[in-house]
Structure formats: C-alpha cells, structure tokens
C-alpha positions in Angstrom: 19.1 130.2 91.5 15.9 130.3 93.1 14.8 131.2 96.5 13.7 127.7 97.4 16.8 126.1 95.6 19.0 128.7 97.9 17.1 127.4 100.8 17.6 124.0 99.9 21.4 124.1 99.6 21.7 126.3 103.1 19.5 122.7 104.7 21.7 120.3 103.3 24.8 122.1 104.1 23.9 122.7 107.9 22.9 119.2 108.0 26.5 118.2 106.6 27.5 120.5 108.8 25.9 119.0 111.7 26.8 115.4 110.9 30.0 116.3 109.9 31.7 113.7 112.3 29.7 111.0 110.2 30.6 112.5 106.9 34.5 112.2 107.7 34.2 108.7 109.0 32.7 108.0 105.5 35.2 109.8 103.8 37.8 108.0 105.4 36.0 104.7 105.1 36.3 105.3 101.1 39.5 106.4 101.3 40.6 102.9 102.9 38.7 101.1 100.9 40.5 102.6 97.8 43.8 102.0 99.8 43.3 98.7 100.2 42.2 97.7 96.5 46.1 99.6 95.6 48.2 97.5 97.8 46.2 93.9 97.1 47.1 94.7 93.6 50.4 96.3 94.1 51.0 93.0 96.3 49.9 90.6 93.1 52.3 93.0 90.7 55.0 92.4 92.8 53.9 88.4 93.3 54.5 87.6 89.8 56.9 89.5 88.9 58.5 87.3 92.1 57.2 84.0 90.0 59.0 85.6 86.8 62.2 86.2 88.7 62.2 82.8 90.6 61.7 81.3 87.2 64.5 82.5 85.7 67.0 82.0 88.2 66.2 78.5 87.6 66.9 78.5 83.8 69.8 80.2 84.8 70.8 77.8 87.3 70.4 75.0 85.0 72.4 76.9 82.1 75.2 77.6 84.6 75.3 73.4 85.5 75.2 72.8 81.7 78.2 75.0 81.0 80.1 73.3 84.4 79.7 69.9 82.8 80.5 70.9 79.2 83.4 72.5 80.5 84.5 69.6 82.4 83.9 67.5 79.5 85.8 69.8 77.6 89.2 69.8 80.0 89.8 66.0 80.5 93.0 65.4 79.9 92.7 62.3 77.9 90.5 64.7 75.3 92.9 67.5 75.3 95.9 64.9 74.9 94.2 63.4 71.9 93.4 66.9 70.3 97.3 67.9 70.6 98.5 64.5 69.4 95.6 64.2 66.3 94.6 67.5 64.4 98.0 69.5 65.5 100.7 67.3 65.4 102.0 67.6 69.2 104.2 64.8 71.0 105.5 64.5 74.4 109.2 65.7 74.0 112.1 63.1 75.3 113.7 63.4 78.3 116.7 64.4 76.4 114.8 67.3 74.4 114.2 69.1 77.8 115.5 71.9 79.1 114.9 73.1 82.5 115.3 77.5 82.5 116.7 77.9 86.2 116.1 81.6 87.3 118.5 83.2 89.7 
C-alpha cells in the first residue's frame, strides 16, 4: 500500500471512529430490519402449516362421523337379527331349551 492509500484508511477509520455512535445505530437498524423479515416469515410458515392442520382435523372429523353412522347402521338389531337368522342358520331357542347357569 501506498502512502496516500495508508492515509486514506487512517481518515476513514477516525471518522468511523468518531461517528461511531451513528454507525452502531445503523448497524442495529440492519440488524432489525433482518429480524423482522425472519419472524414475518417464520409467522406465515407457521400460518399455513396452521391452515394444513385445521384442514385436516376436519377430514378427520368428518371420517370419524362417517364411521359413527356406519357403525350404527351396522349394530341395529333388526340387521344383526336378520344376519343370524339368514346366512347362519340361528333361531331364538324355546323357553324350554334354556338353561339358566346359577353361580354360587
């Protein structure tokens, strides 16, 4: 380096040096800046993956009522008592076929 270029350097850096209060400020004025662009995006990440969660607790929900009523549908009585009687064969027994098991 050259004399001049030395000399050069030495100005700039005492007049950092002597605005050094306004250099910090600026410093930290980019440093917020870049703060704040993180957590606006960090708080739209988090937003839809909110949306994406909300959205499928709803299909869930309405899987969960689906299976309720097909298992309703399922349990009637009437349907379960046709089911026994038609493809295996079951009757009621008589009153005289019963046996009642008492346990001491």
């Amino acid at each position: 380096m050259s004399k001049s270029q030395l000399n050069l350097t030495r100005i700039v850096l005492q007049d950092l040096w002597a605005n050094k209060w306004m250099v910090l400020l600026a410093l930290l004025v980019m440093l917020n800046a870049i703060a704040v662009v993180y957590t606006s995006h960090e708080g739209r990440k988090y937003t839809s993956q909110w949306d994406q969660l909300l959205q499928e607790r709803d299909r869930l929900d309405i899987e969960w009522r689906n299976l309720l009523l097909e298992e309703q549908s399922r349990s009637e009585h009437s349907r379960i008592t046709r089911i026994a009687t038609k493809e295996l064969n079951m009757n009621r027994p008589l009153p005289k076929d019963e046996v009642v098991v008492r346990v001491p």
